[in-house]
C-alpha positions in Angstrom: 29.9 4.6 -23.1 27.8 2.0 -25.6 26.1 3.4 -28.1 22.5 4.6 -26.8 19.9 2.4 -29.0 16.9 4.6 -30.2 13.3 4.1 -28.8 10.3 4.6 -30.2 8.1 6.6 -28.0 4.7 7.6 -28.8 4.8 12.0 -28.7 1.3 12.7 -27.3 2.6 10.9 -23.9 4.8 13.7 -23.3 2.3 15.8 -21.6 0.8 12.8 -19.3 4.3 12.3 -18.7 4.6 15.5 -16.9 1.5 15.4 -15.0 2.6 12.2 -13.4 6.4 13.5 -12.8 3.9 16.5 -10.6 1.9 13.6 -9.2 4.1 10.9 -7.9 3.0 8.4 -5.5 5.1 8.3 -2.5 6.8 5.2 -3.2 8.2 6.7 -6.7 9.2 9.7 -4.6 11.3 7.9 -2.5 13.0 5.6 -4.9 13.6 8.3 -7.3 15.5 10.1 -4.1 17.8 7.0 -4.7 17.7 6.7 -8.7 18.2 10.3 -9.3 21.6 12.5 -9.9 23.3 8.9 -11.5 23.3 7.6 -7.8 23.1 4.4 -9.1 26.9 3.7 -9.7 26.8 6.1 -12.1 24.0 5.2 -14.5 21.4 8.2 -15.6 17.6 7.4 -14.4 14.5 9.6 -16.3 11.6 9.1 -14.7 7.8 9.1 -15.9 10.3 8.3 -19.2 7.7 7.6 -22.6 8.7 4.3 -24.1 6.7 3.4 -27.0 3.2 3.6 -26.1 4.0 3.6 -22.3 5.1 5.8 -19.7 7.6 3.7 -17.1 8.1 4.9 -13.7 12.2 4.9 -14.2 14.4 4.1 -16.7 18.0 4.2 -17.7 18.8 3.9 -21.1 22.5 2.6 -21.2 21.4 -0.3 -19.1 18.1 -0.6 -21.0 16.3 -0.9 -17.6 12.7 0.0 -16.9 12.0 0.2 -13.1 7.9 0.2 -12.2 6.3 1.1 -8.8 2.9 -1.0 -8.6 0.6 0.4 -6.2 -2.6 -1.5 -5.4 -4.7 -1.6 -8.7 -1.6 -3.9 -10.4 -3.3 -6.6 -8.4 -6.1 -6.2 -10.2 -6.6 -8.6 -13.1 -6.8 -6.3 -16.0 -4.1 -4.2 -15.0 -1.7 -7.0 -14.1 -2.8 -8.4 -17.8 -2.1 -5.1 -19.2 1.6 -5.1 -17.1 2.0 -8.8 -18.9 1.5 -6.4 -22.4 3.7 -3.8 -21.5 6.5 -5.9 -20.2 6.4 -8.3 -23.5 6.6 -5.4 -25.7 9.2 -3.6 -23.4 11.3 -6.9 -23.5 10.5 -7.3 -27.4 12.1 -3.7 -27.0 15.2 -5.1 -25.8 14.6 -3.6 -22.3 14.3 -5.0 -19.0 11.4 -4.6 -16.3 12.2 -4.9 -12.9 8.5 -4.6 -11.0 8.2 -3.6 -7.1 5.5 -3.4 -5.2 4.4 0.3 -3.2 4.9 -1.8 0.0 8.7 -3.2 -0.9 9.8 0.3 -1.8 8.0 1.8 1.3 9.2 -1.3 4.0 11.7 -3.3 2.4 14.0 -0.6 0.0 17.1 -1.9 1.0 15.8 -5.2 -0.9 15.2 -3.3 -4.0 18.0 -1.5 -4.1 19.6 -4.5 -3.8 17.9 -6.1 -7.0 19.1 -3.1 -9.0 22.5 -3.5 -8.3 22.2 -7.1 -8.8 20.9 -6.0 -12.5 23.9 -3.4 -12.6 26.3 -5.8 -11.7 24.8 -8.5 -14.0 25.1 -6.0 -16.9 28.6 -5.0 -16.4 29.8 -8.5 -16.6 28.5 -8.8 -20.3 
């Protein structure tokens, strides 16, 4: 195993954290049923994880892979601009975002599982 890079994360998040691990949309729900238990060839998912001054839906630290669910409201300007923000810092970070959409994990999840492994796959070659 690599070494694990530390992360800043912000304390106070913890809390919020929690509250959104009780109230998960039902997309998260359902990818997490594929994420958790290192499913995922192995690799350890947290979700509702706090990264800096965020909270992302999934990550995996030894990949350095942030997973988000956007539901409706990331097609709103200000939260996509905010998502542009978050993903800059994240990258800054050294971590990767991979963004789905509530309707591909709900209709397509085969796709997105798909693009993880592709990441997976991508990483192990390095």
């Amino acid at each position: 195993m690599k070494n694990r890079k530390i992360i800043p994360y912000n304390p106070k998040l913890k809390e919020l954290a929690k509250q959104l691990r009780n109230n998960s949309t039902k997309a998260e729900v359902i990818l997490w049923l594929k994420l958790k238990g290192k499913q995922m060839y192995g690799y350890d998912f947290h979700r509702q994880k706090p990264i800096d001054n965020f909270i992302l839906d999934f990550f995996c630290n030894e990949l350095m892979l942030a997973i988000e669910v956007d539901g409706y409201s990331h097609e709103l300007i200000k939260v996509y601009n905010k998502d542009l923000k978050k993903d800059k810092k994240l990258n800054e970070l050294g971590i990767t975002v991979l963004r789905f959409s509530d309707y591909q994990v709900l209709k397509e999840m085969d796709n997105v599982l798909r693009a993880i492994e592709w990441f997976i796959f991508e990483f192990e070659k390095k």
